[in-house]
Predicted model as a PDB file, atoms N, CA, C, CB and O in Angstrom, pLDDT in the B-factor column:
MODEL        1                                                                  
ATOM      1  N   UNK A   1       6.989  28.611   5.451  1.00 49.00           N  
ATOM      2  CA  UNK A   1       7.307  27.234   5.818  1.00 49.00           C  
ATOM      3  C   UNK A   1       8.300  26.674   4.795  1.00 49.00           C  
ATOM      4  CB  UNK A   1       6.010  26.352   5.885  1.00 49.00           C  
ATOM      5  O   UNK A   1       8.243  26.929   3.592  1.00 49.00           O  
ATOM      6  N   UNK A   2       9.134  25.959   5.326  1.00 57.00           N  
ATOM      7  CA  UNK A   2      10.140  25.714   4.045  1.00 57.00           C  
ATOM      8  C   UNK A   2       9.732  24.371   4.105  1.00 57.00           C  
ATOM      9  CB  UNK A   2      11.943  26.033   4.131  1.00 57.00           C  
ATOM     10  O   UNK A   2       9.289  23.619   4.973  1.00 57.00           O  
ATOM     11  N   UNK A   3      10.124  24.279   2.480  1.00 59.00           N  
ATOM     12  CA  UNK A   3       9.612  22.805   1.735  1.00 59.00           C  
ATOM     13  C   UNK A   3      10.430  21.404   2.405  1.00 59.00           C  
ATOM     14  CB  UNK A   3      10.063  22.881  -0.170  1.00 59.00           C  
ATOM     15  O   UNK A   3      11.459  21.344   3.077  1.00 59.00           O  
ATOM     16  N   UNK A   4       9.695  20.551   2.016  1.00 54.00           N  
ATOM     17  CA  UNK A   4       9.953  19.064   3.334  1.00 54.00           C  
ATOM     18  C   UNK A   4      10.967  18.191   2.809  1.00 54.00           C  
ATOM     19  CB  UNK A   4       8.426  17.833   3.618  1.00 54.00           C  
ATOM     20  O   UNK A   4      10.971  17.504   1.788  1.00 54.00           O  
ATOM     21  N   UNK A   5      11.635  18.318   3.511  1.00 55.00           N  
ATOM     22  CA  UNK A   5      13.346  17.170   3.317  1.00 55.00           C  
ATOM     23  C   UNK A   5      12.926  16.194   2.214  1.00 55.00           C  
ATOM     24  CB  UNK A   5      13.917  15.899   5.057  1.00 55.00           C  
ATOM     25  O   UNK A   5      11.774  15.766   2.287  1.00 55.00           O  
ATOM     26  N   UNK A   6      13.948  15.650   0.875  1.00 59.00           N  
ATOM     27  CA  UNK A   6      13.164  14.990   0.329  1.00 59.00           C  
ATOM     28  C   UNK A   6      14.009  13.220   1.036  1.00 59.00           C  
ATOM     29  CB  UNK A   6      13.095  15.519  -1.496  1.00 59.00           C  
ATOM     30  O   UNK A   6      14.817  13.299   1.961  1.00 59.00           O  
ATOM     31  N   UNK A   7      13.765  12.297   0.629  1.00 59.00           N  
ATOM     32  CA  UNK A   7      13.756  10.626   1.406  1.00 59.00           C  
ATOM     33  C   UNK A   7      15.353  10.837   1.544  1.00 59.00           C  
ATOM     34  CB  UNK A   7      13.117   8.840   0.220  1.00 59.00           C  
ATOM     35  O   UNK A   7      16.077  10.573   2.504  1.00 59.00           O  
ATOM     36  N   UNK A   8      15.599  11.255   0.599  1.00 57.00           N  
ATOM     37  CA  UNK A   8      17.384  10.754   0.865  1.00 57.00           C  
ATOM     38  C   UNK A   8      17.753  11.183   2.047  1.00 57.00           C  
ATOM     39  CB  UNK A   8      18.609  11.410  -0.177  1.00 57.00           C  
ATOM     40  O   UNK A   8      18.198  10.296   2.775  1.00 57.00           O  
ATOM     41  N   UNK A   9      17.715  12.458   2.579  1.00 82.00           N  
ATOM     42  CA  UNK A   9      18.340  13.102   3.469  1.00 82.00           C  
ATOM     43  C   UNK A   9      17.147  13.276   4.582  1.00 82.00           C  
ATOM     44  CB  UNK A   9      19.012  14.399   2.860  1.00 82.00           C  
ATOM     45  O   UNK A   9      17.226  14.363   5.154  1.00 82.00           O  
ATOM     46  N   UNK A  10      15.962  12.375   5.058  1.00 85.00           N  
ATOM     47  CA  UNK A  10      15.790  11.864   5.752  1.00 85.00           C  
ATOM     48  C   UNK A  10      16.404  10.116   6.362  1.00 85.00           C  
ATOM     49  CB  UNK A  10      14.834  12.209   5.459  1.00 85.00           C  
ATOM     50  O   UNK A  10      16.685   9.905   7.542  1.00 85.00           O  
ATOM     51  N   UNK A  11      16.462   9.476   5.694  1.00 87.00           N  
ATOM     52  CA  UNK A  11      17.090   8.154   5.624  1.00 87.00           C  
ATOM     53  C   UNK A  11      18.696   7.963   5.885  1.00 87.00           C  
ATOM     54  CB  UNK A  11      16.785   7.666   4.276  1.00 87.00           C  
ATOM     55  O   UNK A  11      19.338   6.925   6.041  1.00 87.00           O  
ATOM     56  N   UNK A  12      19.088   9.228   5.876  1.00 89.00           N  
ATOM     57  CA  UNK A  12      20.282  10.178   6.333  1.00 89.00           C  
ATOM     58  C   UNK A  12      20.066  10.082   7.564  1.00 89.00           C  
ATOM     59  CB  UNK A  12      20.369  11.684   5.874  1.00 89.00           C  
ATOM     60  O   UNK A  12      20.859   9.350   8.156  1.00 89.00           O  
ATOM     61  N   UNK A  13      19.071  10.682   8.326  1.00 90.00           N  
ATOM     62  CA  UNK A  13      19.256  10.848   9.203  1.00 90.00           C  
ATOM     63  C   UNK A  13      18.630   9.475  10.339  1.00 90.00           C  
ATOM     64  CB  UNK A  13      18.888  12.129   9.175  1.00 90.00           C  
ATOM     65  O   UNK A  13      18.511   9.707  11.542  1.00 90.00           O  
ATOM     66  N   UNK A  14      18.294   8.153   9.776  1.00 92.00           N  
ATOM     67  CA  UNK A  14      17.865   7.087  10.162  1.00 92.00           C  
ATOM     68  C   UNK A  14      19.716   5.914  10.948  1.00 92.00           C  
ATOM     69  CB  UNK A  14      16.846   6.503   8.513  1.00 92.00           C  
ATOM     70  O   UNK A  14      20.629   5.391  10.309  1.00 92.00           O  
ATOM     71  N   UNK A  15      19.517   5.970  12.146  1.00 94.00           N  
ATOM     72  CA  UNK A  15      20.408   5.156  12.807  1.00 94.00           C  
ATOM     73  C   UNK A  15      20.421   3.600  13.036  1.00 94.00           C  
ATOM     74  CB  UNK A  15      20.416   5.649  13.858  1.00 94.00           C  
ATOM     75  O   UNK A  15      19.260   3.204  12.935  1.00 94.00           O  
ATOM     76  N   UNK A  16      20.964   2.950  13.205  1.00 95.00           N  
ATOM     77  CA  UNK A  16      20.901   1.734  13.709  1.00 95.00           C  
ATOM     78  C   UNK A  16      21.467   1.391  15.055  1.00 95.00           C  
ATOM     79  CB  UNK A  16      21.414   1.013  12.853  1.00 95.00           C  
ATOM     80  O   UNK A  16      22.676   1.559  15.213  1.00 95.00           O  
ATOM     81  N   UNK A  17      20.732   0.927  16.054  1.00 93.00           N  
ATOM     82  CA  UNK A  17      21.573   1.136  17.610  1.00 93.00           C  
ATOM     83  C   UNK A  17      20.764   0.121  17.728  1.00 93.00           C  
ATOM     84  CB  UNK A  17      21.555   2.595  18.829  1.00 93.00           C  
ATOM     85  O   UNK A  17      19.549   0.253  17.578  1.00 93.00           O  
ATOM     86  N   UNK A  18      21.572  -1.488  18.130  1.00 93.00           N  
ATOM     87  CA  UNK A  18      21.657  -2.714  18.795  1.00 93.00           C  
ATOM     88  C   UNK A  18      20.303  -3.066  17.716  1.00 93.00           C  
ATOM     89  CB  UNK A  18      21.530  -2.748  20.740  1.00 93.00           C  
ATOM     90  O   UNK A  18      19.208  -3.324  18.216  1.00 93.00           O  
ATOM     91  N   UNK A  19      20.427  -3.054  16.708  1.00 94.00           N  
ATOM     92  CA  UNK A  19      19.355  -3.682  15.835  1.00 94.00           C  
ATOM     93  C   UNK A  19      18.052  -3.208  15.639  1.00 94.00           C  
ATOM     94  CB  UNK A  19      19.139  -4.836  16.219  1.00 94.00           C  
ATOM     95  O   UNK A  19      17.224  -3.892  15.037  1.00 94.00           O  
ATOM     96  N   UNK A  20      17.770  -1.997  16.133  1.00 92.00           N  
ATOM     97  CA  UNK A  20      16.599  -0.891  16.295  1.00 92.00           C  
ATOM     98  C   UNK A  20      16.640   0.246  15.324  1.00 92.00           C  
ATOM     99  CB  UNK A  20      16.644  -0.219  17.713  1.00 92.00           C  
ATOM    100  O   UNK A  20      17.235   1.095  15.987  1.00 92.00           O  
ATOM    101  N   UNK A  21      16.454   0.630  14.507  1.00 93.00           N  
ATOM    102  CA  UNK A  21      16.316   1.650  13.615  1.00 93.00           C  
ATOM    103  C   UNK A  21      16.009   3.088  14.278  1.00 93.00           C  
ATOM    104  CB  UNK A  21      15.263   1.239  12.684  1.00 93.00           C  
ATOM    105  O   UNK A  21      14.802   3.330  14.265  1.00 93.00           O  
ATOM    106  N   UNK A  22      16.713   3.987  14.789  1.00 91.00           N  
ATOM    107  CA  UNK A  22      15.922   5.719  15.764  1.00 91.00           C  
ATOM    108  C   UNK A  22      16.277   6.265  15.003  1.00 91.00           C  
ATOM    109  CB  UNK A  22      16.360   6.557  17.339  1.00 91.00           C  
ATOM    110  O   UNK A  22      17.122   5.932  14.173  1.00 91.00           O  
ATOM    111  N   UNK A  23      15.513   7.598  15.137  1.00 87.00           N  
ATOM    112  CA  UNK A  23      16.336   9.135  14.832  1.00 87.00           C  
ATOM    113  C   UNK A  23      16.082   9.722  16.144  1.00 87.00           C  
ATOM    114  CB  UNK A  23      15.661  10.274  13.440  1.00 87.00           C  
ATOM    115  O   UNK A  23      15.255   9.595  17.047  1.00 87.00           O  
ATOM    116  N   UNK A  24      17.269  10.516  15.852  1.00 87.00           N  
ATOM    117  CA  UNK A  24      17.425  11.222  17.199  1.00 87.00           C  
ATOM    118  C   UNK A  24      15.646  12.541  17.136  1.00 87.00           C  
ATOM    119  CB  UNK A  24      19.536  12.299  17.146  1.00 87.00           C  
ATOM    120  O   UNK A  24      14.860  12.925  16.269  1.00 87.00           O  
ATOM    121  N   UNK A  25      15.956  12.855  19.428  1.00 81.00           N  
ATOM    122  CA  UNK A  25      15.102  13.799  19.005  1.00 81.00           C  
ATOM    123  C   UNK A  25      14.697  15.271  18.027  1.00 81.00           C  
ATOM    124  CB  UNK A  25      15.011  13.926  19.804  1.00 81.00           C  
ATOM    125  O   UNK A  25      13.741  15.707  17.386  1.00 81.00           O  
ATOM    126  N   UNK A  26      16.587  15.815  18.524  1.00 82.00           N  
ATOM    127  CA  UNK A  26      16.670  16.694  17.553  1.00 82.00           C  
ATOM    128  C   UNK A  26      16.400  16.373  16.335  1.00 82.00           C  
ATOM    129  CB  UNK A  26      17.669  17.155  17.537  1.00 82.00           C  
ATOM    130  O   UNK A  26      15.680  17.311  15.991  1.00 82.00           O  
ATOM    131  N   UNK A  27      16.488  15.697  15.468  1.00 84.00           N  
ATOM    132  CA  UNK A  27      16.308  15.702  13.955  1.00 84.00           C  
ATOM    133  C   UNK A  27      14.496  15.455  13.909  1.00 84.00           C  
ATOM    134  CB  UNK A  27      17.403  14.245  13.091  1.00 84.00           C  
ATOM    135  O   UNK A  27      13.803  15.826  12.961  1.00 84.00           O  
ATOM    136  N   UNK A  28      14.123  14.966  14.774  1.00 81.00           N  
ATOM    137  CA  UNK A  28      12.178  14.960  14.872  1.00 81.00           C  
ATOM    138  C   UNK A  28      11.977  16.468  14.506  1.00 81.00           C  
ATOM    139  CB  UNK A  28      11.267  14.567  16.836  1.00 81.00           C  
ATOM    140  O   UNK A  28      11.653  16.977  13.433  1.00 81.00           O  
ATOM    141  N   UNK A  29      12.267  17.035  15.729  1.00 81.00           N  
ATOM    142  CA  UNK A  29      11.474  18.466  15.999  1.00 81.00           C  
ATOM    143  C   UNK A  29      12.201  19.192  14.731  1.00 81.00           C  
ATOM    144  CB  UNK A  29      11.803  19.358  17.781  1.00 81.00           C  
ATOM    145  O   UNK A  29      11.362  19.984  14.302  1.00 81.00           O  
ATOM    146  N   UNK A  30      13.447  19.284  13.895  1.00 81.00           N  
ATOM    147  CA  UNK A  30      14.093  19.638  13.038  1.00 81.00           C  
ATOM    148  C   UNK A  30      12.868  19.320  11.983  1.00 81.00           C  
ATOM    149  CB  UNK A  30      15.499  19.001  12.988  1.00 81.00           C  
ATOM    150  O   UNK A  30      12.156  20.161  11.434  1.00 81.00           O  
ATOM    151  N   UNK A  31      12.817  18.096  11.863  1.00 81.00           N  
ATOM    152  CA  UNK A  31      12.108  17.799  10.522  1.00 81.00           C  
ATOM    153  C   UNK A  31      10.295  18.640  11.044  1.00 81.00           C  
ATOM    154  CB  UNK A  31      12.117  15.543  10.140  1.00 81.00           C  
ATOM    155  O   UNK A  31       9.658  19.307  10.229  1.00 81.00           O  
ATOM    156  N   UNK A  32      10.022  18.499  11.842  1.00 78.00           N  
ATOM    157  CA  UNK A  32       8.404  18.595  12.233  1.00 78.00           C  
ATOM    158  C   UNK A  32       8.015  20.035  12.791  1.00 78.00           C  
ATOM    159  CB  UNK A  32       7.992  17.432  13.489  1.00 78.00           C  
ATOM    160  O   UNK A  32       7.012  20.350  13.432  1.00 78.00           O  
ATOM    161  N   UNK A  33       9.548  21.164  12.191  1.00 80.00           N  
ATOM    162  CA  UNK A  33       9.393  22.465  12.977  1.00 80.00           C  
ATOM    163  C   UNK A  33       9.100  22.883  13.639  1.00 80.00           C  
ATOM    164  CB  UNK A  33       9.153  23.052  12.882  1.00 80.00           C  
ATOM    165  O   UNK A  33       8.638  24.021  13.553  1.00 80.00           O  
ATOM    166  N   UNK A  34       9.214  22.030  15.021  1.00 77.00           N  
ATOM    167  CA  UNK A  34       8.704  22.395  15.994  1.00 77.00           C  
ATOM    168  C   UNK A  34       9.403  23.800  16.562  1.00 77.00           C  
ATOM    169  CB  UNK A  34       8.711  21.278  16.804  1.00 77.00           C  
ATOM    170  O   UNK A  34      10.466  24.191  16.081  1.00 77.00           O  
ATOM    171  N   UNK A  35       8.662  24.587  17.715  1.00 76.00           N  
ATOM    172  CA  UNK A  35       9.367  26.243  18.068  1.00 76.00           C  
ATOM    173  C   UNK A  35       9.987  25.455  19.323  1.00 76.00           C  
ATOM    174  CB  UNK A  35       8.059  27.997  18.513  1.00 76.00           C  
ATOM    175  O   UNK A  35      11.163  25.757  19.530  1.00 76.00           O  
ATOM    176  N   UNK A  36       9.592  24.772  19.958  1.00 78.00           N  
ATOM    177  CA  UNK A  36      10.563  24.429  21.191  1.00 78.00           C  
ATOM    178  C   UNK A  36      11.617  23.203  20.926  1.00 78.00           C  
ATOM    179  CB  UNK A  36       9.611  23.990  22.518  1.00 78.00           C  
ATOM    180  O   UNK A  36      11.930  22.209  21.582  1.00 78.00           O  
ATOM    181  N   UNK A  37      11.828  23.483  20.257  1.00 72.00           N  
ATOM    182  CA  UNK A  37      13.065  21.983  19.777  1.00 72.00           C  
ATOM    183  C   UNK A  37      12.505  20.843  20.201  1.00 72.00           C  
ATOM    184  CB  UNK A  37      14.760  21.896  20.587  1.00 72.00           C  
ATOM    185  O   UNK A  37      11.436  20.439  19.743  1.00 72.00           O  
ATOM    186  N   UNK A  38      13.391  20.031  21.402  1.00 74.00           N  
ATOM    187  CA  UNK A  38      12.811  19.006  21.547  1.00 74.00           C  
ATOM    188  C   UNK A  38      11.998  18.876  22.741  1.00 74.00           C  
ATOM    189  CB  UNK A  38      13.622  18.160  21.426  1.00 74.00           C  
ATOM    190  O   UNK A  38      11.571  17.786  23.122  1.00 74.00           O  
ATOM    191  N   UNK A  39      11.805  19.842  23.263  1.00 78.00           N  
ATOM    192  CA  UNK A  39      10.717  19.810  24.185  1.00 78.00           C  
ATOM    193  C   UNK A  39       9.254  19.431  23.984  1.00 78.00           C  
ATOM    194  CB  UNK A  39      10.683  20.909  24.604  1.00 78.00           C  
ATOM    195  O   UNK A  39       8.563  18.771  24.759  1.00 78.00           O  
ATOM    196  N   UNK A  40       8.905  19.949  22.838  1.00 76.00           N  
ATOM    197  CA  UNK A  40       7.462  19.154  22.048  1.00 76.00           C  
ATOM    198  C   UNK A  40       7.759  17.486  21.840  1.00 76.00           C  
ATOM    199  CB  UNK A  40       7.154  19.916  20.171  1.00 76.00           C  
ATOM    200  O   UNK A  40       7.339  16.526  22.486  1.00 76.00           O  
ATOM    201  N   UNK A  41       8.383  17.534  21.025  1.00 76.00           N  
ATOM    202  CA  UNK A  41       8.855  15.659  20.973  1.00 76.00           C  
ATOM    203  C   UNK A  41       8.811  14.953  22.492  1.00 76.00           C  
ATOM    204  CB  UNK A  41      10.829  15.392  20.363  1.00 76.00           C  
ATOM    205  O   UNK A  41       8.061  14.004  22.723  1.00 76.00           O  
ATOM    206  N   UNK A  42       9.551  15.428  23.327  1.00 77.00           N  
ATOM    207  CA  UNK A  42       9.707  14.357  24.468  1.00 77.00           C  
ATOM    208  C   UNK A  42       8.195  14.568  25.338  1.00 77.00           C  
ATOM    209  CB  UNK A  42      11.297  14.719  25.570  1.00 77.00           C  
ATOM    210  O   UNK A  42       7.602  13.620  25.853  1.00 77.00           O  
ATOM    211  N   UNK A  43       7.666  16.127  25.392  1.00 81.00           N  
ATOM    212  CA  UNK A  43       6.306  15.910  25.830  1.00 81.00           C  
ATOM    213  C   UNK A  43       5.374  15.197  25.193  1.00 81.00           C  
ATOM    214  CB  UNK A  43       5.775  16.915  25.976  1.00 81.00           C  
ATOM    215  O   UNK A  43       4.345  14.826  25.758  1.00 81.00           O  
ATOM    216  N   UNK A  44       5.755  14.847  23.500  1.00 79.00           N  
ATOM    217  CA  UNK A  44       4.995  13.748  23.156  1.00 79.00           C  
ATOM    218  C   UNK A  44       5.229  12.021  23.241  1.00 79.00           C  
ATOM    219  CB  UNK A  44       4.838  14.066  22.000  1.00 79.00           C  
ATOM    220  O   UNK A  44       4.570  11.100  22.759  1.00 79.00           O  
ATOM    221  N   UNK A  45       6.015  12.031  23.771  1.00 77.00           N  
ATOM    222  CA  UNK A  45       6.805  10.847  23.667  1.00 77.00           C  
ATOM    223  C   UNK A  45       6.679  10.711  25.207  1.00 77.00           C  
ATOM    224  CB  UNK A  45       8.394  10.950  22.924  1.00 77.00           C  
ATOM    225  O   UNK A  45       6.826   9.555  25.605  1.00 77.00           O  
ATOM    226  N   UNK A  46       6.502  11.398  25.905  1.00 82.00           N  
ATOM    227  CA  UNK A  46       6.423  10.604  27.270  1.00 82.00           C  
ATOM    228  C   UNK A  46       4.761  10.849  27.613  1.00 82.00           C  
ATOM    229  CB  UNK A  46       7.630  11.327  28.640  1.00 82.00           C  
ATOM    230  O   UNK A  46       4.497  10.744  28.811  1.00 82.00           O  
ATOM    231  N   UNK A  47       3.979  11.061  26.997  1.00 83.00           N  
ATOM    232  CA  UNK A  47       2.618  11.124  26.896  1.00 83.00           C  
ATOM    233  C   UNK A  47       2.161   9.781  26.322  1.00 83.00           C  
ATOM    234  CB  UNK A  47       2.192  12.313  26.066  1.00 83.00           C  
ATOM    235  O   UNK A  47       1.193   9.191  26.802  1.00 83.00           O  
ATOM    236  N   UNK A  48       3.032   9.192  25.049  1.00 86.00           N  
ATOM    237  CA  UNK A  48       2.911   7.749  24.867  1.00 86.00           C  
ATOM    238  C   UNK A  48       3.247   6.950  25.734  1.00 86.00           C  
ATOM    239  CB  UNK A  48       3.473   7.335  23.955  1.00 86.00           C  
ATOM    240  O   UNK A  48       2.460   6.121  26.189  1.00 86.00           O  
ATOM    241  N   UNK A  49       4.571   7.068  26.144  1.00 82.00           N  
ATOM    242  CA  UNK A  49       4.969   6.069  26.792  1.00 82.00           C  
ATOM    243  C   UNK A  49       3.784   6.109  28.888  1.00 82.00           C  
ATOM    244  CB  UNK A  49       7.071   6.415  26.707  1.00 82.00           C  
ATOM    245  O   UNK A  49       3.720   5.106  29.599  1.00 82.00           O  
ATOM    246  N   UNK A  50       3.382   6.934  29.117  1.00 85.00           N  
ATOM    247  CA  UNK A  50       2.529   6.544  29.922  1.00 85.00           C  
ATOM    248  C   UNK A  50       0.910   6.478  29.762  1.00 85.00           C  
ATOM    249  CB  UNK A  50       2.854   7.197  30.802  1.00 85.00           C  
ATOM    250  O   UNK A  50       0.026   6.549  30.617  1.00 85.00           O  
ATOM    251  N   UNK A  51       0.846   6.305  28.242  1.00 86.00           N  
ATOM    252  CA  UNK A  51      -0.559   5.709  27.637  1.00 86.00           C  
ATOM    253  C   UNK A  51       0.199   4.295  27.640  1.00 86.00           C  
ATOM    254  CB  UNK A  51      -1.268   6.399  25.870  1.00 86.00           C  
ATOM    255  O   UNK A  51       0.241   3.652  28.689  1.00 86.00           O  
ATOM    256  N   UNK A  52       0.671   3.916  26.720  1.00 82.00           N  
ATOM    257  CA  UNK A  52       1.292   2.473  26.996  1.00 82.00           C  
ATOM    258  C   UNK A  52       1.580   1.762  28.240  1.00 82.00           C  
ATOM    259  CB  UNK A  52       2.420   2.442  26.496  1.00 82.00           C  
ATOM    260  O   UNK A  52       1.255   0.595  28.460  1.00 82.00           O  
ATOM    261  N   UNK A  53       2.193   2.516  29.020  1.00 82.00           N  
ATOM    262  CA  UNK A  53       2.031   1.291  30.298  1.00 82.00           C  
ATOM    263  C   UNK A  53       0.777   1.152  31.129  1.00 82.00           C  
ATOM    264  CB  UNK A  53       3.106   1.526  31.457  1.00 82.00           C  
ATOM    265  O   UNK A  53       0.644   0.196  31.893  1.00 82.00           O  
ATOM    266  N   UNK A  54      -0.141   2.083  30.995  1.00 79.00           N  
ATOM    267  CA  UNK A  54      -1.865   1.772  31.233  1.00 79.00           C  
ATOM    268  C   UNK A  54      -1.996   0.866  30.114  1.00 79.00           C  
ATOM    269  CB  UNK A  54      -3.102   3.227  31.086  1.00 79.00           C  
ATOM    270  O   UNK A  54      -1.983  -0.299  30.509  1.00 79.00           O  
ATOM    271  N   UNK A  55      -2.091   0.952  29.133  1.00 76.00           N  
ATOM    272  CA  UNK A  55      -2.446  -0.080  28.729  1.00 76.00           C  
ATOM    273  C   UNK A  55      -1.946  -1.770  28.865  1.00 76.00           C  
ATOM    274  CB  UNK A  55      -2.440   0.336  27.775  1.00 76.00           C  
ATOM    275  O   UNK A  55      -2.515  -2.822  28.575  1.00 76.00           O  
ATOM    276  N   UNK A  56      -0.723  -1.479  29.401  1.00 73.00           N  
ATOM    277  CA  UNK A  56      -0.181  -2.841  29.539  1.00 73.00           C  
ATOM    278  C   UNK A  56      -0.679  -3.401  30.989  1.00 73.00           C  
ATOM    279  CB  UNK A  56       1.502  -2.814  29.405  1.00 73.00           C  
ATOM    280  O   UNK A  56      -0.946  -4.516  31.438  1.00 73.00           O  
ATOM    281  N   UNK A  57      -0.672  -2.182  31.453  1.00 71.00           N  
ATOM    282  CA  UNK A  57      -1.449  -2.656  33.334  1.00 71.00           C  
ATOM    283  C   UNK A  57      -2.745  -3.096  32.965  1.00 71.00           C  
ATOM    284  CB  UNK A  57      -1.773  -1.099  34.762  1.00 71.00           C  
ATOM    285  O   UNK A  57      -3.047  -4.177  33.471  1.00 71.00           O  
ATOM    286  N   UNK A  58      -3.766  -2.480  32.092  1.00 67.00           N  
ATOM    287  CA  UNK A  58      -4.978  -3.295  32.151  1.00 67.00           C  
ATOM    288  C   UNK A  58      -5.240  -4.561  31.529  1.00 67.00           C  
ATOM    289  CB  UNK A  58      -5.864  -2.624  31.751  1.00 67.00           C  
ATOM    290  O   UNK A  58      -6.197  -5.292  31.783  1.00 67.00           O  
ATOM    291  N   UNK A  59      -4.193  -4.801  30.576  1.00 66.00           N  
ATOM    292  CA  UNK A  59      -4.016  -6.118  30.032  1.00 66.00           C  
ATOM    293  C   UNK A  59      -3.521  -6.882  30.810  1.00 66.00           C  
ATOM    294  CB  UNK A  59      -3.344  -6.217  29.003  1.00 66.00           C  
ATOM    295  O   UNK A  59      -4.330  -7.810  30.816  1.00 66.00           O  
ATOM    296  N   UNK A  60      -2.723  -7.137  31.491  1.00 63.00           N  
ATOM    297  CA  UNK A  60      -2.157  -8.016  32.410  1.00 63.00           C  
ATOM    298  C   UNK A  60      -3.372  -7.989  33.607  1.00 63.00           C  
ATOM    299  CB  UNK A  60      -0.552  -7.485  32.897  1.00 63.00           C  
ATOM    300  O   UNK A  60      -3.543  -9.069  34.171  1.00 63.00           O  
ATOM    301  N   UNK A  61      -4.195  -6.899  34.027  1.00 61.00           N  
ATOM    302  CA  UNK A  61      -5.845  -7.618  34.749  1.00 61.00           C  
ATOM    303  C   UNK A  61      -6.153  -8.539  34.055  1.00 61.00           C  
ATOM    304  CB  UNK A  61      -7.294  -6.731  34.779  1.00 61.00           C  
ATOM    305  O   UNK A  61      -5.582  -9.608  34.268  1.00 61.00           O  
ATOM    306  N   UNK A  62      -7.124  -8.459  33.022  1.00 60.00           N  
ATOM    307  CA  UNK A  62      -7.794  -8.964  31.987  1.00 60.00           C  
ATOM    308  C   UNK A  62      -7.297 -10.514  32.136  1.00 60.00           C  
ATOM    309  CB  UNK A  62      -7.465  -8.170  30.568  1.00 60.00           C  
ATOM    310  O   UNK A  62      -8.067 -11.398  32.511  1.00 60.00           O  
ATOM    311  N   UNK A  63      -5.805 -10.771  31.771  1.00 56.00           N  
ATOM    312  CA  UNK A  63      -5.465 -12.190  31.788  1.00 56.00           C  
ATOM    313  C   UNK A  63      -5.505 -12.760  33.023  1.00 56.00           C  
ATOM    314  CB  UNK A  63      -4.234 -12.443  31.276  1.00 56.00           C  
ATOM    315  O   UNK A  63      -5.605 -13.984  33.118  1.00 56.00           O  
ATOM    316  N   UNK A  64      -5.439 -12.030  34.027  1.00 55.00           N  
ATOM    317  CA  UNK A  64      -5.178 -12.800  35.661  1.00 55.00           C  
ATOM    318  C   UNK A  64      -6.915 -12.834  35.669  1.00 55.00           C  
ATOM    319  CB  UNK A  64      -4.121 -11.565  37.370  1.00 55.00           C  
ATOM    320  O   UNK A  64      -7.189 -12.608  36.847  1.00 55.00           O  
ATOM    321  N   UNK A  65      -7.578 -12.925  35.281  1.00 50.00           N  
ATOM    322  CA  UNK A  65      -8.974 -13.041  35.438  1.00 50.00           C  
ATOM    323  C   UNK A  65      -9.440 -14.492  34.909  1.00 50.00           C  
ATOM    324  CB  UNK A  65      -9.684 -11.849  34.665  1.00 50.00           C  
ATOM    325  O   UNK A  65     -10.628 -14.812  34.951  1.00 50.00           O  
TER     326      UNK A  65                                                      
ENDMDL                                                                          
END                                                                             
């Protein structure tokens, strides 16, 4: 396993787009060694993003109640 990026040259790789701070996916799976590049990242990332909108659907019940 090779040793972990040290801050500088992560913070390197930190963007600014319309006032939002990202890193791209490639540089995730880069930093987090993943074996499928970014195929692990976006299967995790779209696993959040449809936990999050259940959660936003049951909150918006809750208040119409």
């Amino acid at each position: 396993m090779s040793e972990l990026p040290v801050k500088e040259k992560i913070e390197d790789l930190i963007y600014e787009i319309r006032g939002l701070q990202v890193i791209l996916d490639s540089d995730l799976a880069r930093l987090y060694e993943c074996t499928n590049g970014t195929k692990d990242i976006n299967k995790v990332s779209s696993l959040i993003h449809k936990i999050y909108k259940k959660r936003l659907k049951y909150s918006s019940r809750i208040k119409c109640l």
